[in-house]
C-alpha positions, -999 to +999 in steps of 0.1 A: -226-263-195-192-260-179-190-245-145-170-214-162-203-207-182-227-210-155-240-180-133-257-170-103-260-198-079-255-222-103-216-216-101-192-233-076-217-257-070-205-287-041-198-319-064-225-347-050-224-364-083-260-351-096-254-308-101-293-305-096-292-319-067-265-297-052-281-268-066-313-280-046-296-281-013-276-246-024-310-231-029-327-250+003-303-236+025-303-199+012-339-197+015-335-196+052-318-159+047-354-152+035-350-150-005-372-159-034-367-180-061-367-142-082-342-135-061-321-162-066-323-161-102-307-126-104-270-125-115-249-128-077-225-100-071-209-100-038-193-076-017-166-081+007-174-071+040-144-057+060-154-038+086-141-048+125-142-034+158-105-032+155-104-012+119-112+028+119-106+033+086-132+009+082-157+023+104-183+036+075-181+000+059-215-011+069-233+024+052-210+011+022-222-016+019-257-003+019-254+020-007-235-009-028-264-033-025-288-007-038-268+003-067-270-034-074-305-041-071-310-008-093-294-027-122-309-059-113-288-081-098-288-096-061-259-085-037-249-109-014-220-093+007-199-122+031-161-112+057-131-116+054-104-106+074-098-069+081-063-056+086-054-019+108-020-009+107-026-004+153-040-033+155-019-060+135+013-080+156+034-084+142+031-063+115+001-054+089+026-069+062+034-102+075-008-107+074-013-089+036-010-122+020-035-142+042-061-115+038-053-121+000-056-157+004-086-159+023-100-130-001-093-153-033-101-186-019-139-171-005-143-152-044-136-189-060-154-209-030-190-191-031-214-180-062-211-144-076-207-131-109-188-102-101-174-090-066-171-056-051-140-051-030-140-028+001-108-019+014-095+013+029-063+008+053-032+005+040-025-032+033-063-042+024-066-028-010-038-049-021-043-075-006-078-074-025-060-066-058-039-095-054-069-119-048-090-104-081-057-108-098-061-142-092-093-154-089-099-135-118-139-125-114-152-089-128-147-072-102-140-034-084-126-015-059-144+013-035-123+025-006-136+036+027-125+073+021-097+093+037-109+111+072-114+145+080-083+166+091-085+179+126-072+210+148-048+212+176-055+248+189-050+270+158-031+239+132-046+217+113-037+181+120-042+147+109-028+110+110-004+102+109+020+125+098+012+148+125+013+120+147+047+113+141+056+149+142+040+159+175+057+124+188+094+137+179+081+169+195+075+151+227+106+130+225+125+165+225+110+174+253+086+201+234+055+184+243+045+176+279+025+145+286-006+166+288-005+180+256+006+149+239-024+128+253-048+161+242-035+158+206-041+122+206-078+132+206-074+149+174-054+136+152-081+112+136-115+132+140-133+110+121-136+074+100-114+066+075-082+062+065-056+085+074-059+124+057-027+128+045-007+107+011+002+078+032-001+040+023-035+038+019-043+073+000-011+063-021-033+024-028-061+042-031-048+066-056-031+040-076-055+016-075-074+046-095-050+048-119-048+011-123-083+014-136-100-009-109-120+018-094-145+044-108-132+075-113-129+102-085-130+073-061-098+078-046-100+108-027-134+117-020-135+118+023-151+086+045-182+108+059-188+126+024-226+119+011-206+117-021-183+087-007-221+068-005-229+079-043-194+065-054-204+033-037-238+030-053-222+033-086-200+010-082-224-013-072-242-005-109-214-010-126-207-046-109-240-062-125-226-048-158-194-058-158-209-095-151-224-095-178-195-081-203-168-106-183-148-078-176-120-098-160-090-081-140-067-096-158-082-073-192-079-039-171-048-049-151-022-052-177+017-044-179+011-004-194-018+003-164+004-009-138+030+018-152+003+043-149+002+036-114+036+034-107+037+071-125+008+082-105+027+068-071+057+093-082+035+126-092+016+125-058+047+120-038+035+090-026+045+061+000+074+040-008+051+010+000+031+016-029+059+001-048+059-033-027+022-034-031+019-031-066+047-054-074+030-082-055-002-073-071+016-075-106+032-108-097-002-128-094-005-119-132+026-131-140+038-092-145+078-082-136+078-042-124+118-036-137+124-017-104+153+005-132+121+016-155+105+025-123+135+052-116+133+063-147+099+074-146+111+094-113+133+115-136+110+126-159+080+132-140+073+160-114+058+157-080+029+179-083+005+170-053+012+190-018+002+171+007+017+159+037+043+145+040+058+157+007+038+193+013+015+211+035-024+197+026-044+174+036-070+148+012-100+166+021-080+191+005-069+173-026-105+158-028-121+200-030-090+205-058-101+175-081-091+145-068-064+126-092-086+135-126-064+171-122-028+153-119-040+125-143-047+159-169-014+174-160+008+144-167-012+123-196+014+133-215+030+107-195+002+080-193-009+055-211-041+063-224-055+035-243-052+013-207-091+000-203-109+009-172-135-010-151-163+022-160-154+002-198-136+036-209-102+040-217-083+065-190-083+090-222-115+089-221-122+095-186-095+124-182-114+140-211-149+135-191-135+146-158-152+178-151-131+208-165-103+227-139-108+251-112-084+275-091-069+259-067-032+254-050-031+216-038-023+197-071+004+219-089+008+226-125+035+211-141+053+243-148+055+247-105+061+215-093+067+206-057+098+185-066+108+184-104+120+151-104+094+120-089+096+114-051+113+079-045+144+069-062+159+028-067+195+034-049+219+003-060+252-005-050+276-031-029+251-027+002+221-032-022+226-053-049+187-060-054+180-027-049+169+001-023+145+027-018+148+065-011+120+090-007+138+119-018+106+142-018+100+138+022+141+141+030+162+170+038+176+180+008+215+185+023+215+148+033+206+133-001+247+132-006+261+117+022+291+098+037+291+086+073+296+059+100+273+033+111+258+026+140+243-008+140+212-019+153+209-059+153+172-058+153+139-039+165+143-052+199+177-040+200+168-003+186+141-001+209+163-009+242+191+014+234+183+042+208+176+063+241+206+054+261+220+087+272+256+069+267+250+056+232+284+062+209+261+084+177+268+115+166+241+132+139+263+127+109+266+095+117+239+062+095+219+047+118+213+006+107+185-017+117+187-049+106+169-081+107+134-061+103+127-076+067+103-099+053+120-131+071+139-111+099+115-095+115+093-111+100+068-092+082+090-065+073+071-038+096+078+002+089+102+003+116+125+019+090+114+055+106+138+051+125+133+078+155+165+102+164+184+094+192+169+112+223+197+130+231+204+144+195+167+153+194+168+173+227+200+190+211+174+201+181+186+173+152+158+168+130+171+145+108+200+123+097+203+096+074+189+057+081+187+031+069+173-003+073+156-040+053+125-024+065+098-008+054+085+031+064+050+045+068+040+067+039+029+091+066+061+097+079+092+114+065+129+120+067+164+110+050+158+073+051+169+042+028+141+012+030+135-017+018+173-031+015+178-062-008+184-090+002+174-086+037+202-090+063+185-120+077+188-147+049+226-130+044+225-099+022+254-073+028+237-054+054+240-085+077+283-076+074+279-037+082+299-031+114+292+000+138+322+021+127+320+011+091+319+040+067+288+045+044+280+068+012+246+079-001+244+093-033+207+098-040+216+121-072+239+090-087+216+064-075+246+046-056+245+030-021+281+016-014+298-002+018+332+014+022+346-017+030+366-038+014+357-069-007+382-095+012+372-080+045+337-083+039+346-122+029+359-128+062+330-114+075+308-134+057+328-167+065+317-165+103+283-152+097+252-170+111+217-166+103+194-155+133+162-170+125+155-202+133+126-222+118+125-245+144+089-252+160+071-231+140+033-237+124+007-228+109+008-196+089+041-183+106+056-219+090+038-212+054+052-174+053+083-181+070+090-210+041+076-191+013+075-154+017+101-133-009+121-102-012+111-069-009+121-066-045+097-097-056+069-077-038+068-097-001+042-122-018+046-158-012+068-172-044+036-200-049+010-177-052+031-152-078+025-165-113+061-173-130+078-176-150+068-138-160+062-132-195+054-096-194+075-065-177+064-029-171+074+000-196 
């Protein structure tokens, strides 16, 4: 019997040179956590445990897993759940990002090292769901996805609030001079009144939503809130639903294939999603050996709506969108759009489930298609002599005036750089001027942190400017907002055209035409070129800063390290 055949304990076993015997020792060993041999006979599934001191969007994992284990030993299997690392977007230097792809290699590497026929994956904060979709990808064992839940929205005085949209709205407030240091610190007490990830369609309720749509998690699982009894139910299911699909072999790579990851990338543009969500699902595709053709993806933005209104693209919050439906009433509005024969991990189609999704109710959070919130998707692919790779625009959370734009740049050499003089009463910006940060991508910064909301200049923000155009080879929180360019290809730091821009240098946006274009030109930006020098150095570095430093790619490629993407691709999205 090949090790691909075997189950239970008897896979992975430690190579002695007799298997029984190293199914012997396996089994010795165990038996000190206080199981039977009944026990140990019973199909393994095992559930990633992710919760941490440091992680509040994690903070109900432990009740998770509870309710996971007994949907497992409902359907008669054993659930053994074992760490791995836990990510928080507060508590990650230098960025989240630049530790995605360990979490996904330590993820992958403990799914292949330990028994388990199938494996539930918990995640919640923004880059843990895909780091655990990249790891399935690849490891390839049945298994699902159950999030931690959005948290409750909260009230300051008579508004409703919630992180982190309000958080970056109170926090430009205060910058202004709107907000005194009393209030400020008394908001900061209610901007995340509960676990779970943050309320409103940021990175992690975009992952979560999409990872729906993907067909990885059960249905209604995206949106349902942290503290819900509900959000326990969801997890018992899925816990059900892991012993069956070890015994069908329902493989990610069956359910994950080139037309679901297009449903995803539609469902990112009909909830007005976070620009990350692209990144994420690109690297995600990658480990399958799947391109996402970044000009398909704008396509898609022209013929489908943004119909979800939630912050920051609207005015609600998920505990709203979760009482409207959940993604079951955009998937309805839009399968027109979708691809419905895609399998799902419930062993459906996503026909099949829209069709089963309980029928429509009044409500005013997901719009129908006839009222959208924006008629065309939210986040456009800008190209040009400044982006030849390609850039990213969330149209659906920009001023509308500024989508059309030609101004002069004021250049930022780095984060450090931004942070020491964006507040300098004397600084030369104006606020029709484009304000650049470079060096803040994947190898610059590294980790390519969402420094790309940029903040206004302090002394155009106390003369009431709200926003003006940036841009940056960063990336952006899908909680914040404004007229912002991201993800800028090739970085400035390994020598793509933003490392030429020049404060002074004249810059057009033309979200409506797609086009991003230096107004400089071509010799000048040769001589430029000629006498540039690259400002990382990989001089003394180790460890996992050497490995991601060495291997990390493009913003374009999905930030995944180039030996853990499988090439050469032989499938694209639609």
């Amino acid at each position: 019997m090949t090790d691909d055949t075997k189950t239970g304990m008897r896979k992975g076993l430690t190579s002695y040179g007799d298997s029984n015997f190293s199914l012997f020792l396996r089994k010795a060993f165990i038996k000190a956590m206080g199981y039977s041999d009944e026990a140990l006979d019973l199909p393994v599934i095992g559930i990633v445990n992710t919760y941490s001191g440091y992680n509040p969007c994690h903070g109900n994992v432990p009740e998770l897993i509870d309710a996971i284990e007994r949907g497992v030993m409902l359907s008669g299997g054993l659930p053994v759940q074992f760490p791995t690392i836990s990510l928080h977007e507060s508590f990650s230097h230098p960025t989240s990002m630049y530790l995605r792809n360990l979490m996904a290699m330590d993820t992958e590497e403990m799914i292949r090292a330990q028994p388990m026929d199938a494996v539930v994956l918990i995640g919640g904060c923004d880059k843990t769901v895909p780091a655990q979709l990249m790891a399935a990808a690849s490891a390839n064992v049945p298994a699902i996805s159950v999030v931690s839940g959005p948290m409750l929205s909260g009230t300051h005085g008579a508004e409703r609030v919630g992180a982190c949209t309000d958080c970056r709205r109170y926090w430009g407030m205060h910058r202004a001079g709107d907000v005194d240091e009393a209030e400020i610190n008394q908001i900061s007490g209610k901007l995340a009144p509960s676990v779970g990830f943050c309320g409103v369609m940021g990175t992690a309720s975009t992952m979560a939503c999409m990872t729906e749509a993907l067909g990885m998690m059960l249905p209604g699982g995206a949106s349902i809130p942290a503290v819900a009894a509900e959000r326990k139910r969801h997890a018992e299911a899925a816990g059900r639903r892991a012993v069956q699909l070890a015994a069908e072999g329902l493989t990610p790579d069956k359910i994950m294939t080139p037309e679901a990851f297009a449903n995803s990338l539609r469902i990112l543009m009909a909830i007005g999603g976070s620009t990350n969500g692209i990144v994420h699902m690109t690297a995600v595709a990658g480990r399958l050996g799947i391109d996402v053709d970044l000009d398909a993806f704008d396509r898609m933005g022209h013929e489908t709506p943004v119909l979800v209104d939630l912050k920051p693209s609207g005015m609600n919050y998920m505990d709203d969108f979760d009482k409207a439906g959940g993604l079951r009433v955009v998937m309805r509005e839009i399968k027109h759009l979708l691809n419905l024969d895609c399998l799902t991990i419930s062993g459906k189609t996503l026909g099949e489930e829209i069709e089963a999704a309980p029928e429509p109710w009044p409500q005013n959070v997901v719009r129908p298609l006839a009222d959208p919130i924006n008629a065309s998707g939210g986040i456009t692919v800008l190209r040009g002599n400044l982006a030849p790779r390609g850039a990213i625009f969330k149209q659906s959370a920009a001023a509308a005036h500024l989508h059309t734009h030609t101004g002069r740049a004021v250049v930022f050499e780095s984060i450090e750089d931004l942070t020491n003089r964006i507040d300098l009463p004397d600084l030369d910006v104006a606020a029709e001027d484009i304000l650049i940060l470079r060096n803040a991508g994947p190898i610059g910064a590294p980790g390519m942190p969402e420094a790309g909301y940029i903040p206004i200049p302090r002394k155009l923000a106390e003369q009431g400017v709200k926003d003006m155009v940036r841009m940056s080879d960063a990336r952006m929180s899908g909680t914040a907002f404004g007229s912002i360019v991201l993800h800028i290809c090739p970085e400035a730091a390994v020598g793509g055209p933003l490392a030429l821009v020049q404060t002074g240098d004249r810059i057009s946006l033309d979200v409506p035409n797609r086009s991003l274009e230096l107004l400089v030109d071509d010799a000048e930006l040769e001589k430029r070129r000629a006498v540039w020098k690259a400002p990382v150095s990989d001089e003394g570095l180790r460890g996992y800063r050497k490995l991601f430093m060495e291997h990390v790619q493009q913003a374009d490629e999905g930030c995944d390290m180039d030996f853990l993407t499988s090439r050469p691709f032989t499938a694209s999205t639609p």
